[in-house]
C-alpha positions as CSV (number, residue, x, y, z in Angstrom):
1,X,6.0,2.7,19.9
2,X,9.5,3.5,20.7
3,X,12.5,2.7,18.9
4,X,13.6,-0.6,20.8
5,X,9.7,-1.8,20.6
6,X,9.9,-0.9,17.0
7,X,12.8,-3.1,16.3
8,X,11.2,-6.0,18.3
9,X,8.3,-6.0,17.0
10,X,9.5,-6.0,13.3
11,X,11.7,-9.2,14.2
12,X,8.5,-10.7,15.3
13,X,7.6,-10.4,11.6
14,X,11.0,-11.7,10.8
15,X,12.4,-8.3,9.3
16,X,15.7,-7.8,11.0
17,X,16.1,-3.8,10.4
18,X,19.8,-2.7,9.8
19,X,21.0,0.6,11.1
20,X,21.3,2.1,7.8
21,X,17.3,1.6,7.4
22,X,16.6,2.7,10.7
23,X,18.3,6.4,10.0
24,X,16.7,6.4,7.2
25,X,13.3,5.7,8.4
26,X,14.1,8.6,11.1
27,X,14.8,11.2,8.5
28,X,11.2,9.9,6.7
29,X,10.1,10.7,9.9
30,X,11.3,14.5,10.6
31,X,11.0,15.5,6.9
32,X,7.2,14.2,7.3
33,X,6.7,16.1,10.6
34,X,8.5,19.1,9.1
35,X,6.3,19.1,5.8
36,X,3.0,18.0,7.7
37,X,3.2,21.6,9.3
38,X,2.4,22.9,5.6
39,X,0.8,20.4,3.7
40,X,-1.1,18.4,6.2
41,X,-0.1,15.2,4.8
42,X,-0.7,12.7,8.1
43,X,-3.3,13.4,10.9
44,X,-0.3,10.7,13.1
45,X,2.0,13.6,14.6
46,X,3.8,11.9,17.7
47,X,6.8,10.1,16.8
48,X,5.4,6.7,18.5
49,X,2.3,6.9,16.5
50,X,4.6,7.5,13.2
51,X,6.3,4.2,14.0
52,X,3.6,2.1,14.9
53,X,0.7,3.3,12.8
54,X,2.5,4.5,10.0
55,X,6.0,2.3,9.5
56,X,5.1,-0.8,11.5
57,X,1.5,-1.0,10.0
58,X,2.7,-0.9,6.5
59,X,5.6,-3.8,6.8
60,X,2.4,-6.1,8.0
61,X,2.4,-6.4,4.4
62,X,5.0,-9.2,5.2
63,X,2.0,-11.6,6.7
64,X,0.7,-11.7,3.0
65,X,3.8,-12.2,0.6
66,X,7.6,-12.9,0.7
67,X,9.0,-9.1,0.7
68,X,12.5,-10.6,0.2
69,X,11.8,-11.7,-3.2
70,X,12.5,-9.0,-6.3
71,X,9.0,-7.6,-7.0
72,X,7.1,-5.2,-8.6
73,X,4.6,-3.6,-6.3
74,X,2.2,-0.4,-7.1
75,X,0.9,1.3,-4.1
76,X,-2.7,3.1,-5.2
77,X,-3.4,6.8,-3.1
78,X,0.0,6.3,-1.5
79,X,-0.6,9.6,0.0
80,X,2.7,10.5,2.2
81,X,4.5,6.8,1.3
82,X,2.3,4.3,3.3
83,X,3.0,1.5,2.7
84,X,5.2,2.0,-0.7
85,X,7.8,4.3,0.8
86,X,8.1,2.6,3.7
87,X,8.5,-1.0,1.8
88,X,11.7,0.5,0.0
89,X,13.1,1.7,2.5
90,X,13.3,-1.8,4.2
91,X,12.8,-4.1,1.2
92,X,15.8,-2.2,-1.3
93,X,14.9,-5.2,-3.8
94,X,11.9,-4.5,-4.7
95,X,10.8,-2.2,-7.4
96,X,7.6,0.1,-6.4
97,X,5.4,2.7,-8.2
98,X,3.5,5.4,-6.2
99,X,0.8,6.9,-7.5
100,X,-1.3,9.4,-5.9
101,X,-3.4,12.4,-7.6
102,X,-2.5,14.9,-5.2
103,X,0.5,16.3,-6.3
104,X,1.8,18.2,-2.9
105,X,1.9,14.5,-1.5
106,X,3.8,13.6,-4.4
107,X,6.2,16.5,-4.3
108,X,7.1,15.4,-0.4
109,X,7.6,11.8,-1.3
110,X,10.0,12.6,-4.3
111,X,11.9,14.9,-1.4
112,X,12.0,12.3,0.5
113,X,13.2,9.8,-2.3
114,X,16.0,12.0,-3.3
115,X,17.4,12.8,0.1
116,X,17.6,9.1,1.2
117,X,18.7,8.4,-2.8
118,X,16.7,5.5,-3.3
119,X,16.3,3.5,-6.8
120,X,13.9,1.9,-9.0
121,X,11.0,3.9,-7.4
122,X,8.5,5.8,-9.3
123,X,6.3,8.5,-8.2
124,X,2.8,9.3,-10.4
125,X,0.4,11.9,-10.0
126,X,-2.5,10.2,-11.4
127,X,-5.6,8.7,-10.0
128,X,-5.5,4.9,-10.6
129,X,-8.4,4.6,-12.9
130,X,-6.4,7.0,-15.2
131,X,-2.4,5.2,-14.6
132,X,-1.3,4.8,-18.4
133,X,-2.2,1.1,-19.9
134,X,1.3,0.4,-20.2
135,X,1.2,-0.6,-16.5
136,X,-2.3,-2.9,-16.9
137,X,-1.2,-6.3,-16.1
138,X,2.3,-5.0,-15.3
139,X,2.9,-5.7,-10.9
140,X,3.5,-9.1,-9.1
141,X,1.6,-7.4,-5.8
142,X,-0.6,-4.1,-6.2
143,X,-1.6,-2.5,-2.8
144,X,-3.5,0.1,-0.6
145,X,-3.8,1.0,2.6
146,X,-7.5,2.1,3.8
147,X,-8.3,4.4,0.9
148,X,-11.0,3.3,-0.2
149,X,-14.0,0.6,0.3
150,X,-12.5,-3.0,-0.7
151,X,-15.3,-2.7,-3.8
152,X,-13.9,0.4,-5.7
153,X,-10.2,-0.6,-4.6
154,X,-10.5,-4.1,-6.2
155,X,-12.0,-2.5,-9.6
156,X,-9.1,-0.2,-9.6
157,X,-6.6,-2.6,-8.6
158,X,-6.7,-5.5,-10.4
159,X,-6.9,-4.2,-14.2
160,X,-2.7,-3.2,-13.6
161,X,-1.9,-7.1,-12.0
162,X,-0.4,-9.7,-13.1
163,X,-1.9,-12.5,-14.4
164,X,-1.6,-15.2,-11.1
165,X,-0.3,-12.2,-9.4
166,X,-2.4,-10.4,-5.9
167,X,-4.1,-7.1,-4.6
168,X,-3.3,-7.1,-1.4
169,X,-5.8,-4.5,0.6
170,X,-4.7,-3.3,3.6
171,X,-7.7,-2.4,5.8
172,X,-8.9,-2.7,9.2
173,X,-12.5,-5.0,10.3
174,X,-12.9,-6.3,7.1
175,X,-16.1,-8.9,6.8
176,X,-18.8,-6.7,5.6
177,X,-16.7,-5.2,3.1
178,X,-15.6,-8.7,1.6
179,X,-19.4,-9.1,1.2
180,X,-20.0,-6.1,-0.7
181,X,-17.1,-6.7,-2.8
182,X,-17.7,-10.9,-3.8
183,X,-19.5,-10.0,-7.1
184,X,-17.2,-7.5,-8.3
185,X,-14.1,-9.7,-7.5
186,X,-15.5,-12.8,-9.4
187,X,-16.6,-10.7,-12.4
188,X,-12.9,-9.0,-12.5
189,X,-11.9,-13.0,-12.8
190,X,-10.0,-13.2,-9.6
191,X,-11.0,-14.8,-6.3
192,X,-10.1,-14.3,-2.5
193,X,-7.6,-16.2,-1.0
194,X,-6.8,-15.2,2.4
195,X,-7.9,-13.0,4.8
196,X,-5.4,-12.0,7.5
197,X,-7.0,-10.6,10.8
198,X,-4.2,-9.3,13.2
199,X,-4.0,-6.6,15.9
200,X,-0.6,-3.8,15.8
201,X,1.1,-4.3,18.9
202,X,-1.1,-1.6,21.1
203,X,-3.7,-4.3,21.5
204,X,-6.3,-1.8,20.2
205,X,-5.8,-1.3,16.1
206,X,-7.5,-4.4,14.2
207,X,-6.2,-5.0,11.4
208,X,-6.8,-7.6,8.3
209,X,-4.8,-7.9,5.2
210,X,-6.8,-9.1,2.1
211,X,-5.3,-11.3,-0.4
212,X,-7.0,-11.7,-4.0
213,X,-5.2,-13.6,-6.6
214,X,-6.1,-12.7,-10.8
215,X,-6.9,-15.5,-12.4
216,X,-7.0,-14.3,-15.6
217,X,-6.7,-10.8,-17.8
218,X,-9.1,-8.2,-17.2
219,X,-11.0,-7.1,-19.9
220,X,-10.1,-3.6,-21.3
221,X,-13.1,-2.0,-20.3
222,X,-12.3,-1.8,-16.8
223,X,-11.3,-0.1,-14.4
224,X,-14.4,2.6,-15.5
225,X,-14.2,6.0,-14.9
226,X,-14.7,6.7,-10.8
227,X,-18.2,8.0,-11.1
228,X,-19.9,4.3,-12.6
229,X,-17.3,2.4,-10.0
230,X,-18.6,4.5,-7.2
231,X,-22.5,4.2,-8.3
232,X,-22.8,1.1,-10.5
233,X,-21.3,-2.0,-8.2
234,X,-20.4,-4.6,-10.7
235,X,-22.5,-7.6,-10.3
C-alpha cells in the first residue's frame, strides 16, 4: 500500500488524514525500521506492508466505535504501538495507555512518543493480568490486536472496562474462537455484540473485529494469574 492508496483507503473509513499526521506516521515508520534492525520489534519490513498491515489495519478499529469522541482506550501487548500508537497519532483526542511486558518494545514506543511529542499517552511495562487496580474498571474501549486467543484476551481485558463500556479484539477468522470464548464471556458478566468480518484492501488479509460490551463489574478475583487463565477456561 502506497501513500496515495493509504490515504484512500482511510477516507473509505471516513478518516480524512491531515499532512501533519501523515509525517508523523512516516517518521513512526523509519524509527521502527531503524529500531527493528536491533530489537526485532515487527516481522512487516517493506514500507507498503507497514502501511497496510500495521497503520491501516489498526484504524479498522473505526468500524467498531466513534474514534472522534474523547476516550480512554488501553491497548494490552501493544508490542511496537499497534493499534494504540497508531490511534494517537490520528485520533489526538483520545487518551491511550500501552502496556506491554517487554520493556525494549516499550523503550521504542516512548522514543517514538517523545520525538513526535504527543500527550496524554502512557506507556506500562506490565503484563495485563498484573496492570495496577487503579485502572480496573477505568477505559471506555480496551483493545488488542492478535495477541492472544479471544478466551485469555477477554479474561484479561474486561476486569480494567468500564461498566457499559467494550473490549474490542482485533483478530483475524474469528468463529471458532468466539465458541471457545462464550462461557468465559457470560461468566465475566458481559456479552457479545457484534462481530465485524472485513477484508484489508489486498483482498487477501480477513479480518474481524469483536465487540463485547460489560454489563456489569467484574468481580475482584479476576483476571487470575496467567497460568489458571491459560489451563483452567472459565466455565
Amino acid at each position: 500500500m502506497n501513500i496515495e492508496n493509504f490515504i484512500t483507503e482511510l477516507k473509505k473509513l471516513n478518516i480524512n488524514i491531515t499532512s501533519i499526521q501523515l509525517e508523523q506516521l512516516r517518521i513512526y515508520k523509519e524509527m521502527l525500521l531503524e529500531y527493528n534492525e536491533k530489537f526485532n520489534l515487527t516481522a512487516i519490513t517493506t514500507p507498503e506492508d507497514i502501511y497496510l498491515k500495521h497503520f491501516y489495519d489498526s484504524l479498522t478499529l473505526i468500524k467498531a466505535c466513534d474514534l472522534t469522541e474523547k476516550l480512554t482506550i488501553l491497548d494490552i501487548g501493544t508490542g511496537a504501538g499497534f493499534p494504540g500508537l497508531v490511534l494517537k497519532i490520528v485520533f489526538p483526542n483520545l487518551d491511550i495507555t500501552l502496556i506491554d511486558s517487554n520493556k525494549k518494545k516499550i523503550g521504542f514506543l516512548q522514543d517514538v512518543i517523545k520525538k513526535l511529542k504527543l500527550e496524554n499517552i502512557t506507556t506500562i511495562i506490565t503484563r495485563a493480568e498484573c496492570l495496577d487496580k487503579s485502572y480496573r474498571h477505568h477505559f471506555d474501549i480496551v483493545t488488542s490486536r492478535a495477541v492472544a486467543s479471544l478466551r485469555i484476551l477477554t479474561e484479561l481485558a474486561i476486569p480494567y472496562t468500564k461498566e457499559q463500556g467494550y473490549f474490542i479484539a482485533m483478530k483475524g477468522l474469528s468463529a471458532e474462537e468466539v465458541a471457545e470464548a462464550s462461557s468465559t464471556i457470560a461468566l465475566l458478566n458481559s456479552e457479545i455484540t457484534d462481530i465485524i468480518e472485513f477484508t484489508l484492501p489486498d483482498n487477501t488479509s480477513n479480518r474481524s473485529l469483536i465487540v463485547i460490551k460489560k454489563n456489569q463489574v467484574t468481580s475482584p478475583m479476576y483476571p487470575r494469574d496467567y497460568d489458571k487463565i491459560l489451563h483452567k477456561p472459565l466455565k
